[in-house]
Every structure is written in structure tokens, then in C-alpha cells.
gemmi code that builds the backbone of each chain (N, CA, C; Angstrom):
import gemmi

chains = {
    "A": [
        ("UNK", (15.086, -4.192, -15.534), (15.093, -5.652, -15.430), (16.454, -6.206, -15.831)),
        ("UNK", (16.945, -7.295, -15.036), (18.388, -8.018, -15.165), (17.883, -8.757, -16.692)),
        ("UNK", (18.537, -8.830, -17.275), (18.630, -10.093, -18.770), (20.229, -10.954, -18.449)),
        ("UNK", (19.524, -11.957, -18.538), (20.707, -13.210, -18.229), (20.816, -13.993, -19.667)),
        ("UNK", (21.825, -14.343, -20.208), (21.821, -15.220, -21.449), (22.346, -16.082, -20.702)),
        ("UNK", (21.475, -17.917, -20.651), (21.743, -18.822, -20.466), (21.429, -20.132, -21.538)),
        ("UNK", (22.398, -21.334, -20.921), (21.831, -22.501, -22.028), (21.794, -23.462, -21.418)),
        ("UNK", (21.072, -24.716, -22.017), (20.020, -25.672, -21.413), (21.348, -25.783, -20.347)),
        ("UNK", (20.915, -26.772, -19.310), (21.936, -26.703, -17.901), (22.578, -25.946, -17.295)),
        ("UNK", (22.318, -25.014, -17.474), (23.088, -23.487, -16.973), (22.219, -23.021, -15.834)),
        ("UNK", (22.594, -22.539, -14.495), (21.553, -22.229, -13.617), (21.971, -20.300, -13.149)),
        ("UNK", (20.916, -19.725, -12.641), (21.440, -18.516, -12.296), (21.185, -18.798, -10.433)),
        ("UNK", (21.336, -18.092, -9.713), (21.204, -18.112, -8.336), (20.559, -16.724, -7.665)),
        ("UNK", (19.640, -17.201, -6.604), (19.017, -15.837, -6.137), (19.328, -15.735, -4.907)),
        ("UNK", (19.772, -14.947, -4.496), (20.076, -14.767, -3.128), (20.584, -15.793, -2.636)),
        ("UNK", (20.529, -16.858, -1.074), (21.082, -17.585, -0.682), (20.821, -19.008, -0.691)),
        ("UNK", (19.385, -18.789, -0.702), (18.714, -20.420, -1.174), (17.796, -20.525, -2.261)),
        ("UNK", (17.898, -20.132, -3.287), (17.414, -20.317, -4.528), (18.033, -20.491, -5.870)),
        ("UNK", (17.902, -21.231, -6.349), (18.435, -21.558, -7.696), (17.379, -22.085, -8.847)),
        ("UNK", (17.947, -21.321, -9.817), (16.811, -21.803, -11.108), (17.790, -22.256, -12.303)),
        ("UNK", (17.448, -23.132, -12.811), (17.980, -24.054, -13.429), (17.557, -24.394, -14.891)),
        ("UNK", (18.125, -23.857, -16.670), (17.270, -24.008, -17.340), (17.774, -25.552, -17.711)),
        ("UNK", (16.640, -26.271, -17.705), (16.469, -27.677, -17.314), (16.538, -27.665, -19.481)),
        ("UNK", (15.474, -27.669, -20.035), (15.495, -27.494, -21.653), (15.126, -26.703, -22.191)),
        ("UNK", (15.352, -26.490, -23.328), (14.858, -25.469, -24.323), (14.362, -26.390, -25.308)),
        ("UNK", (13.373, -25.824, -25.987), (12.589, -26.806, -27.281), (11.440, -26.150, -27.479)),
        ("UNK", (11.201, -25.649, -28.777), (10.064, -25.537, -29.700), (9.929, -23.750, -29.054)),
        ("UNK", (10.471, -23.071, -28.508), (9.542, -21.909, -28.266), (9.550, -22.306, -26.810)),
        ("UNK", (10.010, -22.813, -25.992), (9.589, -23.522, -24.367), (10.460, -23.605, -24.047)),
        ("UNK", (10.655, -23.463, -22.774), (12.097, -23.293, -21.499), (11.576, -24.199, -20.960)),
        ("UNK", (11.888, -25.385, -20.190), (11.620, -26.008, -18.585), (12.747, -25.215, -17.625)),
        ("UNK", (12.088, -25.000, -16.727), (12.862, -24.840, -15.735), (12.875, -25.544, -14.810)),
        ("UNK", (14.071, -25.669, -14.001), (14.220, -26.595, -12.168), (14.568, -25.506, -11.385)),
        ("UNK", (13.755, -25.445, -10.292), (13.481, -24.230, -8.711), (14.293, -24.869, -7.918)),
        ("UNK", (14.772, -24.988, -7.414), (15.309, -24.685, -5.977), (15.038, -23.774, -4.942)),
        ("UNK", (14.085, -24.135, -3.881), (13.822, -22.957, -2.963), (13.731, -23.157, -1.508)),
        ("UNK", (13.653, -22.609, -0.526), (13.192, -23.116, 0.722), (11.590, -23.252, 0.605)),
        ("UNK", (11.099, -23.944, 1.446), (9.688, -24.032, 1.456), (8.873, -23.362, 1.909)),
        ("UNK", (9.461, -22.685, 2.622), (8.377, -21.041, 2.586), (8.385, -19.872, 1.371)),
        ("UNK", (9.179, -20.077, 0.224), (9.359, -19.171, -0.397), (7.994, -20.368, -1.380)),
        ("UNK", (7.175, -19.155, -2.063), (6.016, -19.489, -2.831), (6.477, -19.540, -4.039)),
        ("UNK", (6.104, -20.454, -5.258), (6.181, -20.528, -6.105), (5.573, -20.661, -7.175)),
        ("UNK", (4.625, -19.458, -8.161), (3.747, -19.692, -8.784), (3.732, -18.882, -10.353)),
        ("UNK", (3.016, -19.727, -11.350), (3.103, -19.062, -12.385), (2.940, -17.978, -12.127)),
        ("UNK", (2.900, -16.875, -13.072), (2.578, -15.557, -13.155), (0.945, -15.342, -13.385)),
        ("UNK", (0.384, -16.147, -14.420), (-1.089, -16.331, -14.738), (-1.735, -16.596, -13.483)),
        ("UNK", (-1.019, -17.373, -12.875), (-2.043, -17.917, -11.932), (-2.122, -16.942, -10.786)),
        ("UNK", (-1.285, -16.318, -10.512), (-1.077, -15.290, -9.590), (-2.460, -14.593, -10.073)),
        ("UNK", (-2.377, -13.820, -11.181), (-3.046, -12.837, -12.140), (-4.610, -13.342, -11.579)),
        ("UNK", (-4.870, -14.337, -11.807), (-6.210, -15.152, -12.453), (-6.759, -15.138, -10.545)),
        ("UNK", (-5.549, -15.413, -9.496), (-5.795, -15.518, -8.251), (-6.352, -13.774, -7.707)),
        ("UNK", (-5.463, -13.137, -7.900), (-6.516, -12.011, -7.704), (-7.646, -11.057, -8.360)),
        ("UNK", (-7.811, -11.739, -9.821), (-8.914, -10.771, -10.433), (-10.223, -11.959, -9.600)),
        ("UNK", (-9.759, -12.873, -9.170), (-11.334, -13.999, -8.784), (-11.244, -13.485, -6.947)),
        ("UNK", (-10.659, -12.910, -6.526), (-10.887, -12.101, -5.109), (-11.142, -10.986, -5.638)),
        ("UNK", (-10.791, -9.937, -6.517), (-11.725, -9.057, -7.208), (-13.177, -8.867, -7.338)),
        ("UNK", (-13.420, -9.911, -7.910), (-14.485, -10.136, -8.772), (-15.426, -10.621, -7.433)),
        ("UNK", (-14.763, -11.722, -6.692), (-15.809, -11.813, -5.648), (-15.989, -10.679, -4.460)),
        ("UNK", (-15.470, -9.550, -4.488), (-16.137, -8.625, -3.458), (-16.896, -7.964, -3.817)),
        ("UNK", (-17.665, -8.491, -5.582), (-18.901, -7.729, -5.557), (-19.243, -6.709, -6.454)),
        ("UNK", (-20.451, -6.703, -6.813), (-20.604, -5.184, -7.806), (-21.909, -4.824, -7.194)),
        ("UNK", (-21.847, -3.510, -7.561), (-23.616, -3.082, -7.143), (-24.465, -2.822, -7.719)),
        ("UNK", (-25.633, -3.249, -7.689), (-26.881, -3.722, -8.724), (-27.029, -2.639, -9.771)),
        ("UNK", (-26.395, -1.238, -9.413), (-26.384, -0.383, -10.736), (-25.173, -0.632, -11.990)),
        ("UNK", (-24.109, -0.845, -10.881), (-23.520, -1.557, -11.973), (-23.608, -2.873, -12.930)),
        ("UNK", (-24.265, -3.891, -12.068), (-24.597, -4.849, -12.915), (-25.246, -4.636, -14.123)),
        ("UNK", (-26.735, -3.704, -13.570), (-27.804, -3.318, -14.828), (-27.129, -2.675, -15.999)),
        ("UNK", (-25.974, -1.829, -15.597), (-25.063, -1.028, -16.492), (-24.453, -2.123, -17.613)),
        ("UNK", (-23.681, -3.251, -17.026), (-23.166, -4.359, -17.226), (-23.521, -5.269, -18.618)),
        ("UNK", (-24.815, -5.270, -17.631), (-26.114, -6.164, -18.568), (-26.671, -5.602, -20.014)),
        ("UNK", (-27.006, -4.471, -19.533), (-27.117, -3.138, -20.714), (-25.977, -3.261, -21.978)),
        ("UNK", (-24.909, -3.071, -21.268), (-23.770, -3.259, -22.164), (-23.794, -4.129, -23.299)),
        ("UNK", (-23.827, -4.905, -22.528), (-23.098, -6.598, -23.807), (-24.762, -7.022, -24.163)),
        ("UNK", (-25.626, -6.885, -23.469), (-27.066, -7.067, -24.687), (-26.961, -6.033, -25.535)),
        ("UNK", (-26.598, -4.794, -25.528), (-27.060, -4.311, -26.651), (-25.886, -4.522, -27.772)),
        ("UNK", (-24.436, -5.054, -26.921), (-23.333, -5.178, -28.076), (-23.521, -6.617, -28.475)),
        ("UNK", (-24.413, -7.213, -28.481), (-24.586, -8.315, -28.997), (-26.051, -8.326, -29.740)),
        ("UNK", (-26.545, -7.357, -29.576), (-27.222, -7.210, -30.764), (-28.915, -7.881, -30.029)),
        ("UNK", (-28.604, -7.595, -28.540), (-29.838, -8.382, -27.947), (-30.850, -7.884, -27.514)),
    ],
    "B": [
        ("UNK", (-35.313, -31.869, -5.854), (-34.865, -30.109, -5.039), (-34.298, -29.838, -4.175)),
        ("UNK", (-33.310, -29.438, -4.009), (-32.288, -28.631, -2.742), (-32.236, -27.139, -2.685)),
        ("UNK", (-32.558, -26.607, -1.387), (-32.222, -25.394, -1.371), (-31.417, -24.583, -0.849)),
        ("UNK", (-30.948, -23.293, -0.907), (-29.561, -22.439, -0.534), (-29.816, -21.318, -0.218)),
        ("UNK", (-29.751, -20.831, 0.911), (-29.828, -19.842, 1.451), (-28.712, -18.294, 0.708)),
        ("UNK", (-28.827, -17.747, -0.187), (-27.928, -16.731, -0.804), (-28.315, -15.247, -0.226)),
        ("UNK", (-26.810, -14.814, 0.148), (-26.740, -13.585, 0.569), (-27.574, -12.394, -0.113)),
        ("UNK", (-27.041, -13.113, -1.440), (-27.533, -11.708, -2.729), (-29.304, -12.339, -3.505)),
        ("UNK", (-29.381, -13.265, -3.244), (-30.883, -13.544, -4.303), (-31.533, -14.560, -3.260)),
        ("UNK", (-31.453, -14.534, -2.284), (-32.204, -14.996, -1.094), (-32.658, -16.549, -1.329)),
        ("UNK", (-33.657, -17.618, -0.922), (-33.650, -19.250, -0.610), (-33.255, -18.952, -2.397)),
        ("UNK", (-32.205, -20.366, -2.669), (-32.522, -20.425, -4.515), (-32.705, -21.987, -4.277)),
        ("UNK", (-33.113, -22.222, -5.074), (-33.748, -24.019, -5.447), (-33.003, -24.182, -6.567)),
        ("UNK", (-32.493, -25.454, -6.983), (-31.869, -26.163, -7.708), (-31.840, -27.439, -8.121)),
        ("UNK", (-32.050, -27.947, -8.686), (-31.722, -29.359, -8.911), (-30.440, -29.927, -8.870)),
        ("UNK", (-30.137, -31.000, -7.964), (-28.755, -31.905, -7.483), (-28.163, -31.822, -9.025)),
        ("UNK", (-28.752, -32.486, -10.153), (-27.705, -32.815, -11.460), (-27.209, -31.440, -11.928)),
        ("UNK", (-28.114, -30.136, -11.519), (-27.426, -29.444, -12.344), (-26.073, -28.683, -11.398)),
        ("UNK", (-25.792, -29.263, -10.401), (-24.400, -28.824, -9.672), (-23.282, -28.980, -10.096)),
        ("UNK", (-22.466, -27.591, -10.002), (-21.686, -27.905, -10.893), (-20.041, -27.792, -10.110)),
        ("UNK", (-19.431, -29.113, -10.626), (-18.582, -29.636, -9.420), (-16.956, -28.851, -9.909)),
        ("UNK", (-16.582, -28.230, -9.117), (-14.992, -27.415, -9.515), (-13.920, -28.589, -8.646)),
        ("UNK", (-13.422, -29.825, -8.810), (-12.825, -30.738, -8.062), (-11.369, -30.091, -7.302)),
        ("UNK", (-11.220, -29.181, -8.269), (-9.719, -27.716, -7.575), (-10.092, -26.838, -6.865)),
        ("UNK", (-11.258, -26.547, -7.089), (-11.725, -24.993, -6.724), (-11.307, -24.445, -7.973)),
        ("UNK", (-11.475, -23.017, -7.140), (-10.573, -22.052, -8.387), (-9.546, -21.303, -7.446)),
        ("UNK", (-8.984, -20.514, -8.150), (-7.853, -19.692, -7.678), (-7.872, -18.931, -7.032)),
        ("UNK", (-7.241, -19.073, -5.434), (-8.133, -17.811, -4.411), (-9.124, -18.399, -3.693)),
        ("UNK", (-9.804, -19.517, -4.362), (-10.868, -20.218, -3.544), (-10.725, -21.602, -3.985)),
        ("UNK", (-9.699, -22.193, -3.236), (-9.541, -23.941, -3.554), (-10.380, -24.607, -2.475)),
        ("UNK", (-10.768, -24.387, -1.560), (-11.602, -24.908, -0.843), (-13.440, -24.845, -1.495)),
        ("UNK", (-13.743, -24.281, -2.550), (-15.159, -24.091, -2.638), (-15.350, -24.735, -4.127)),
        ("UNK", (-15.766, -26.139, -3.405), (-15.824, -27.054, -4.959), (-17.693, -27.247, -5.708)),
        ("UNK", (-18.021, -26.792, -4.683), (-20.019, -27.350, -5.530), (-20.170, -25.525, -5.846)),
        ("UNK", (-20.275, -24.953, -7.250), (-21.215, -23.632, -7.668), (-22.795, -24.524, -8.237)),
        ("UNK", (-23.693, -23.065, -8.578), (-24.790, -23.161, -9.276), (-24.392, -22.306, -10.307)),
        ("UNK", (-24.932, -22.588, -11.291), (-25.309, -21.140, -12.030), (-26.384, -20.791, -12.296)),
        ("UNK", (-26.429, -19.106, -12.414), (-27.918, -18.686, -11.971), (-28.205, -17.778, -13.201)),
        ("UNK", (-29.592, -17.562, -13.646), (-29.616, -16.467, -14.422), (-30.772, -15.913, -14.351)),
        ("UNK", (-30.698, -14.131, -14.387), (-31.539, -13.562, -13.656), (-32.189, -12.959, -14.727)),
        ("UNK", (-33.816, -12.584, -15.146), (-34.347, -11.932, -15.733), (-33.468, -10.565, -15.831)),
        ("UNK", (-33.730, -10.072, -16.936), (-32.865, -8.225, -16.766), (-31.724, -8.032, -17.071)),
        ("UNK", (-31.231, -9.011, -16.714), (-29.706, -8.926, -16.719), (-28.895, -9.825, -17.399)),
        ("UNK", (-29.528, -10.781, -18.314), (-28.921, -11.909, -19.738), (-27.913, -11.010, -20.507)),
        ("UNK", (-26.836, -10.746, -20.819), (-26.190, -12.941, -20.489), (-25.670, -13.049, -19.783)),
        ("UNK", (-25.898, -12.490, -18.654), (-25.231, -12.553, -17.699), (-25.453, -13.908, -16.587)),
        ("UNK", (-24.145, -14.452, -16.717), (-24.497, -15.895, -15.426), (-24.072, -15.995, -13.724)),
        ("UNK", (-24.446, -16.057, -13.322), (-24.302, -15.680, -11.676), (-23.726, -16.912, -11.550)),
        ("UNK", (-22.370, -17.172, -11.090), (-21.419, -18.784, -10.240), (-22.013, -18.895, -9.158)),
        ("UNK", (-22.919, -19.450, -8.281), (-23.047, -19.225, -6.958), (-22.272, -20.821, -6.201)),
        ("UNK", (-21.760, -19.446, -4.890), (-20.705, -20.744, -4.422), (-22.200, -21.599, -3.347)),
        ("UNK", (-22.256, -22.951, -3.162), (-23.427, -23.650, -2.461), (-22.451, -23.820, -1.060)),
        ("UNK", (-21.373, -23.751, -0.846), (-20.986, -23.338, 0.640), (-20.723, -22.161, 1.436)),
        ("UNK", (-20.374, -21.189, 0.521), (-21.045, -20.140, 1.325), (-21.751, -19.044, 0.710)),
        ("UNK", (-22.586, -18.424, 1.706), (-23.830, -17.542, 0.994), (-23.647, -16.563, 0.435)),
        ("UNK", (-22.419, -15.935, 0.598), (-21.509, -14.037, 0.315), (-21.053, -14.487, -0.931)),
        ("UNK", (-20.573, -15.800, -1.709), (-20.137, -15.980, -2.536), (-20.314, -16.476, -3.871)),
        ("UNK", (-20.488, -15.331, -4.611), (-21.306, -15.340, -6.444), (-20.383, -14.486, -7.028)),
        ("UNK", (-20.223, -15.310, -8.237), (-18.811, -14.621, -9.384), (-20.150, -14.153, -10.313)),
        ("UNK", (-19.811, -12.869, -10.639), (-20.584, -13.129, -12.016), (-19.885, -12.614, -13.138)),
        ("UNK", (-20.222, -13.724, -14.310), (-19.666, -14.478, -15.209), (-20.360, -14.411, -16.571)),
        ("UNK", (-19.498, -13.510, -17.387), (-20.533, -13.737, -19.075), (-19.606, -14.827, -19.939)),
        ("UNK", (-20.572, -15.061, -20.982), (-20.297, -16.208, -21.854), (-18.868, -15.803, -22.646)),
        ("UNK", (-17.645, -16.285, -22.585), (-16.506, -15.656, -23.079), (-16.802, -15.358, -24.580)),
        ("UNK", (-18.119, -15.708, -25.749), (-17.911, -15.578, -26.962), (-18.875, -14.706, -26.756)),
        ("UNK", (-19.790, -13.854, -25.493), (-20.256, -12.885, -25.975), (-19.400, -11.787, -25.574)),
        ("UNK", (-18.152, -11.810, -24.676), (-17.218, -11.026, -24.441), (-16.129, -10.363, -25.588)),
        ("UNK", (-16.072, -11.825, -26.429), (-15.041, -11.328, -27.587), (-15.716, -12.774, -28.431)),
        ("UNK", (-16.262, -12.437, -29.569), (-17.090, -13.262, -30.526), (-15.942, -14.178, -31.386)),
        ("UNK", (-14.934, -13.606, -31.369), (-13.996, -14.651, -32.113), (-13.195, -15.818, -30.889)),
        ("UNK", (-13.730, -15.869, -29.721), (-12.928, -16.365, -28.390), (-12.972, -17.685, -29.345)),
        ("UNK", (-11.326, -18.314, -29.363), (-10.851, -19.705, -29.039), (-10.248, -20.014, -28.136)),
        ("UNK", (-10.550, -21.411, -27.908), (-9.870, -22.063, -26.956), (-8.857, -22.628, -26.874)),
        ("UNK", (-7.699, -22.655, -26.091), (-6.129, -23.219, -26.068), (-6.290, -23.874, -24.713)),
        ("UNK", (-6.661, -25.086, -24.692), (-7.507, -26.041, -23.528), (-5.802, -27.005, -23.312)),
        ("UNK", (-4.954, -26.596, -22.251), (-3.793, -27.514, -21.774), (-4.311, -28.755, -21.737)),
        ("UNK", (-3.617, -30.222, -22.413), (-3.856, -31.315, -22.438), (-4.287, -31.918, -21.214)),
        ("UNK", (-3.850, -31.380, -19.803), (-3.847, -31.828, -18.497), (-5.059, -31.340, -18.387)),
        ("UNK", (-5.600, -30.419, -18.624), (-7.012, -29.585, -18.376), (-8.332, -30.548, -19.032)),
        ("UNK", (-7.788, -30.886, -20.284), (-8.504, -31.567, -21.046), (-8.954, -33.226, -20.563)),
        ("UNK", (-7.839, -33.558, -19.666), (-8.274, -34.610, -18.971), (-8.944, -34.701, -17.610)),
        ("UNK", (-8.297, -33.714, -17.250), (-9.271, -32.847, -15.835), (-10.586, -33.214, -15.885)),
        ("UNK", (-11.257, -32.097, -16.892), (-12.826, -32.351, -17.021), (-13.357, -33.415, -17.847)),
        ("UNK", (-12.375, -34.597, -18.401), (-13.052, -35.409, -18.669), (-13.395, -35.325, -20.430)),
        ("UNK", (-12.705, -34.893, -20.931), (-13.076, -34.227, -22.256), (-12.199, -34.872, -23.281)),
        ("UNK", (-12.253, -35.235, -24.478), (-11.526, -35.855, -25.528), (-10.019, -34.911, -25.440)),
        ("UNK", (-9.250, -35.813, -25.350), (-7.545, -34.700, -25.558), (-6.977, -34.390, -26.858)),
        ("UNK", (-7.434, -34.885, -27.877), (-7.118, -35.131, -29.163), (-7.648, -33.621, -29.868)),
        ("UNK", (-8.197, -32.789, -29.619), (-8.641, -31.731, -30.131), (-9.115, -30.866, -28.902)),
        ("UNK", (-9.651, -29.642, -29.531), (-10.453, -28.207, -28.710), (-11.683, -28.875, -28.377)),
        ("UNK", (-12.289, -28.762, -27.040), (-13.974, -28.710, -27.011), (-15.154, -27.850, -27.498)),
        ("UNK", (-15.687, -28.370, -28.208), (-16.511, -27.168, -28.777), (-17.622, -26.477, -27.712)),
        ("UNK", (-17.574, -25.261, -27.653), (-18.322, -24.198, -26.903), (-19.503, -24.601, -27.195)),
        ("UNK", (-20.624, -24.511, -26.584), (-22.102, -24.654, -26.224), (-22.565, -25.953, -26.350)),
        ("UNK", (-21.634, -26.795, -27.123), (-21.945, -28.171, -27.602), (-21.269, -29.217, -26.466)),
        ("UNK", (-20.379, -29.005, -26.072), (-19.576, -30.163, -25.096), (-19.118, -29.356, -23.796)),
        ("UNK", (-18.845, -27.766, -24.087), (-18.702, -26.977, -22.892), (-19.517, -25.729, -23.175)),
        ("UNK", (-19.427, -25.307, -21.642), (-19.754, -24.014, -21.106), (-18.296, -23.379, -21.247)),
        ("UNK", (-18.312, -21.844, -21.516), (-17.195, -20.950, -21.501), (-17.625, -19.373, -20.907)),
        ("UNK", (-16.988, -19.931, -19.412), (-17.263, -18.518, -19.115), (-16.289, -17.678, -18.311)),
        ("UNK", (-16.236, -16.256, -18.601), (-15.456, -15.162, -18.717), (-15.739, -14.479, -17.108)),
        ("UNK", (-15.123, -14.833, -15.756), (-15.658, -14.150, -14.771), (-15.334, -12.381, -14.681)),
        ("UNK", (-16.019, -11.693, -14.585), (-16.035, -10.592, -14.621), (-15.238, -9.409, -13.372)),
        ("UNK", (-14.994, -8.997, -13.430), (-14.728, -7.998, -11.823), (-14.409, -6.615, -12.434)),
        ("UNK", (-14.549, -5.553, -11.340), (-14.780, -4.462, -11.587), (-13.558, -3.852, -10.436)),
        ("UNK", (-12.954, -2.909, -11.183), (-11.764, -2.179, -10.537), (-12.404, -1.037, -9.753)),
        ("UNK", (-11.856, -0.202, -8.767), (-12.463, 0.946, -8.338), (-12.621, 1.931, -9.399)),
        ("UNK", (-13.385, 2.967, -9.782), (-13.287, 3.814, -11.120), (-13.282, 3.179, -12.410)),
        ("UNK", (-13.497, 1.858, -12.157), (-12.509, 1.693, -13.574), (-13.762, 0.749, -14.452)),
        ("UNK", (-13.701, 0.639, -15.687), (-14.450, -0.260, -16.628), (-14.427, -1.611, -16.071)),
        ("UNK", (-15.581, -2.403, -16.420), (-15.494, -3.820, -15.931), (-14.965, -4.616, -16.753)),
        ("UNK", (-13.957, -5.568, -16.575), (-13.279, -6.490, -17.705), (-13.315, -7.973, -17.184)),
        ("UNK", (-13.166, -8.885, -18.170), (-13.625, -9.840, -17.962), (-12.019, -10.837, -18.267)),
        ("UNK", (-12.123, -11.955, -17.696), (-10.710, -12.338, -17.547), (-11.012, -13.699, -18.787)),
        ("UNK", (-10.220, -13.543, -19.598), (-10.150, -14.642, -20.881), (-9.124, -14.939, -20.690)),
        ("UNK", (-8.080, -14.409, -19.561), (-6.871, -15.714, -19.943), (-7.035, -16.783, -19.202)),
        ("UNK", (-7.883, -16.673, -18.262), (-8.202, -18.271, -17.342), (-10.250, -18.243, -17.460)),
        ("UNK", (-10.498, -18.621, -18.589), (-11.731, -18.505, -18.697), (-12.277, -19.797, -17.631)),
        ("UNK", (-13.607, -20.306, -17.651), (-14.095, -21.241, -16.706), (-14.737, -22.312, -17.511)),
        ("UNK", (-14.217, -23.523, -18.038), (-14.660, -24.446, -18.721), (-15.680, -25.492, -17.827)),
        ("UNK", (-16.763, -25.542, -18.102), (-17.855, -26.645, -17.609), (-17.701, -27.777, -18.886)),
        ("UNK", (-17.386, -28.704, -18.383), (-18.218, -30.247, -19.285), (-19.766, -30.459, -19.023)),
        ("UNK", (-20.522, -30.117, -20.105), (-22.101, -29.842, -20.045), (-22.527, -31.558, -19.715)),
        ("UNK", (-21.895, -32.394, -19.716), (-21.971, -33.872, -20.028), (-22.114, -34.388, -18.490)),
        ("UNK", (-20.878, -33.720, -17.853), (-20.745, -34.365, -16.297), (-20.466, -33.712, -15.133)),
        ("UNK", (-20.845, -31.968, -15.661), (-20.838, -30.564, -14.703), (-19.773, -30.701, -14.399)),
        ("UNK", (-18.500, -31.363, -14.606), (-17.259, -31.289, -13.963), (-16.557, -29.923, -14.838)),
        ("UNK", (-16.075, -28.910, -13.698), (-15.248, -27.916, -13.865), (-14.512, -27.398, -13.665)),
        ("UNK", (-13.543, -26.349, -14.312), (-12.264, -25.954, -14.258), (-11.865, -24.841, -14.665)),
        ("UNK", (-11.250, -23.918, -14.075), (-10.645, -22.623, -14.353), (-9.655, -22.781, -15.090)),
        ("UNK", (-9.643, -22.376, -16.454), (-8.264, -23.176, -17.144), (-8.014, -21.784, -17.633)),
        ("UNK", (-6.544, -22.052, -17.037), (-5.386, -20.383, -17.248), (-4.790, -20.803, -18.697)),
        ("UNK", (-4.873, -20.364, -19.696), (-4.393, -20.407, -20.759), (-3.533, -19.554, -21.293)),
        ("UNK", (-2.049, -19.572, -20.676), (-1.211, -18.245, -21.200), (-1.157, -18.807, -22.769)),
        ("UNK", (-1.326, -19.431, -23.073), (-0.657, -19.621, -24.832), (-1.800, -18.732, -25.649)),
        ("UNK", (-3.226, -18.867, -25.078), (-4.193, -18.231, -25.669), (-3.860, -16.678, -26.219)),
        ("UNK", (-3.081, -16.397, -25.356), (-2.890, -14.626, -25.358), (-3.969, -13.877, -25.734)),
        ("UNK", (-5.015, -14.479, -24.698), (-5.814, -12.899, -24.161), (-5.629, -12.241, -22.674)),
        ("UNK", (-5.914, -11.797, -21.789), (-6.025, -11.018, -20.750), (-6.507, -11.137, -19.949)),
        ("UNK", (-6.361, -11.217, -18.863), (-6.957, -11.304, -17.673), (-8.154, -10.019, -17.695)),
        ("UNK", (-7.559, -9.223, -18.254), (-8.626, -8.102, -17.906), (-8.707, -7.747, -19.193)),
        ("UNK", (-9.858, -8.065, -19.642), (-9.885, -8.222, -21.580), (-11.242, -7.594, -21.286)),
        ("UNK", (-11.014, -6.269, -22.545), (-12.026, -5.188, -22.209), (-13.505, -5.709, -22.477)),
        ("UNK", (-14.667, -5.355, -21.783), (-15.870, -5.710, -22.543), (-16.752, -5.384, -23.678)),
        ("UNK", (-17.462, -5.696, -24.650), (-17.887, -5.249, -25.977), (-18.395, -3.393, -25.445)),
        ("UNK", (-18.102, -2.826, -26.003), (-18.564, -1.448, -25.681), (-20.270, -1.411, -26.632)),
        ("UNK", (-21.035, -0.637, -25.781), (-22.409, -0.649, -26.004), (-22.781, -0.010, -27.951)),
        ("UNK", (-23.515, -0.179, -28.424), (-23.176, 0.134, -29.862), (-24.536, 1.348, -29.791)),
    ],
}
model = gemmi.Model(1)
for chain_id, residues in chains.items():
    chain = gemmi.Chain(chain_id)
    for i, (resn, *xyz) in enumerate(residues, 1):
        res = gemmi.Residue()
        res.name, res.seqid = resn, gemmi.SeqId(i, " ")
        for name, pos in zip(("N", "CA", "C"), xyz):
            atom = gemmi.Atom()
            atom.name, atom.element = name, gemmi.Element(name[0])
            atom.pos, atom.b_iso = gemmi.Position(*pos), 0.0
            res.add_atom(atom)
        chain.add_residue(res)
    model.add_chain(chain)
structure = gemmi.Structure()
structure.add_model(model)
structure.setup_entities()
């Protein structure tokens, strides 16, 4: 992985049409400003994350696994 | 009474108030704003999301404090106004919200449940929200209680 040391208003550049920009620093927190073309996507990392464990999760389990599932956390909960 | 034709648990009946409205969707599915939740003999605590627009589509979802018993919440101020909820503090679990942990299962692999974007319901006005909480620092794939 590249490591860049930058400070507040300082921007790095990605390739030909992108630029990121650290907009502030404060408390533990960066803002940043994107610059991108509009086909290039732009998304937290979490949300990425959170976007495919919920297409995961919706293709399903099978009823042995569920019962397995169920089994599980009732008996780790003491149920 | 309204009823729904489901892929997996066949006609289900419901009552209109208890629909529960996602005004975003969720992530991956921004188009699917009305779930139910369902719960099936056998299989407590376990909660079934069922999507009411289409029939293939049910998350299932345990209670994030029976996933990890110490679960707090780090509810983003914007989130907090989302569902309608006091911004001035945390919502308390079972009392003002639902907290739930959607589940999915890897090929081979243990089933884990995602606590860094748990699923907050306002029990008050069914309004809901997938709230990604990186500050929380738990996991998307946050292991489940192992059987004792």
C-alpha cells in the first residue's frame, strides 16, 4: 500500500480525472473532497461491505442450516 | 388483514400497522421499502425480514444483543433523525428500537452476523434503517455465540 503524508488542503491525484482533496482534519476525522468523472463510483468502504454481506445473506440458507442456526444461539443464550 | 404470497413460508397474513417501512431500502436492495417480520416456531430468536414486494426475498435476522450480549449502539446523528428518534442520546434496544443483526452464510464457512450495519426499527412508527456504524467497531461478519 502507497502512504501519502498530507495536510488539511493538500490534494493527491489519481490517474487522469480524479483528485482527492484533504478538505480538514479535526478530532480523530479527515473530510475529504472527490473529484471524479461520473461513472467512476464512489462509496464508503462499510457500505460496500454491508452491500454485499445483504446479497449474501439474501441467496438463502437451507432449512438444515437454519435449524443448526437456531440450535446455536438458543442454547448460547441459555434458551 | 393483508396477505403475501412467500416463496419460502407460503400465503403469510399480517396486519397493515405492523409493516415495517425501510424509506432507503437497504444496501443492495434500495428499491424494496415495505418488510414483515416473521417468527417461526423452532427456530427463536430467530426473525425472518420478509421483503412484501417480492416473494424470493427474506433476510434472516437475529436480535444483535443475542449475537453479542454486550452490543451498543453508535446510532450517526443523521440516522437518528432518519427514523425519527430523539438525537440527543442512544435509543434504547427493546424499549424504543428493534436491533437486528442480518445473518448470511459463506460457502463452507460459519454463519456470521453483520453488527457493523445492524438494522434499527423505531417500535413507535415501524420506520427503518440499516445503520452502518464504522465508529462502533464491530464487523460485518461478527462471529455467532458458539453453542455451550
Amino acid at each position: 500500500m502507497l502512504v501519502i503524508r498530507r495536510r488539511a488542503g493538500e490534494s493527491i491525484l489519481i490517474g487522469e480525472g480524479i483528485e482527492i482533496q484533504v478538505a480538514e482534519i479535526s478530532g480523530g476525522r479527515v473530510k475529504l473532497g472527490i473529484v471524479a468523472p461520473a461513472e467512476v463510483t464512489i462509496l464508503r468502504k462499510e457500505v460496500k461491505l454491508t452491500r454485499e454481506q445483504n446479497l449474501a445473506a439474501a441467496r438463502g440458507i437451507s432449512l438444515g442450516q437454519l435449524a443448526e442456526l437456531a440450535a446455536q444461539v438458543g442454547r448460547g443464550r441459555g434458551a | 388483514m393483508e396477505r403475501f404470497e412467500s416463496k419460502h413460508f407460503g400465503m403469510i397474513e399480517f396486519q397493515p400497522e405492523t409493516v415495517i417501512q425501510f424509506p432507503a431500502g437497504l444496501p443492495g436492495f434500495e428499491q424494496e421499502s415495505r418488510f414483515v417480520a416473521l417468527e417461526q416456531p423452532g427456530v427463536k430468536p430467530i426473525v425472518f425480514l420478509h421483503s412484501l414486494s417480492r416473494p424470493d426475498l427474506c433476510f434472516i435476522t437475529l436480535p444483535a444483543l443475542v449475537v453479542e450480549p454486550d452490543f451498543r449502539l453508535r446510532v450517526p446523528t443523521e440516522d437518528l433523525r432518519t427514523l425519527e428518534l430523539a438525537e440527543d442520546r442512544q435509543p434504547q434496544i427493546g424499549a424504543e428500537v428493534a436491533c437486528l443483526a442480518v445473518v448470511s452464510v459463506a460457502e463452507g464457512q460459519a454463519p456470521t452476523a453483520n453488527l457493523l450495519a445492524p438494522i434499527l426499527v423505531n417500535l413507535r412508527t415501524r420506520r427503518a434503517l440499516q445503520v452502518i456504524a464504522p465508529e462502533s467497531g464491530y464487523s460485518h461478519q461478527h462471529p455467532l455465540p458458539v453453542a455451550l
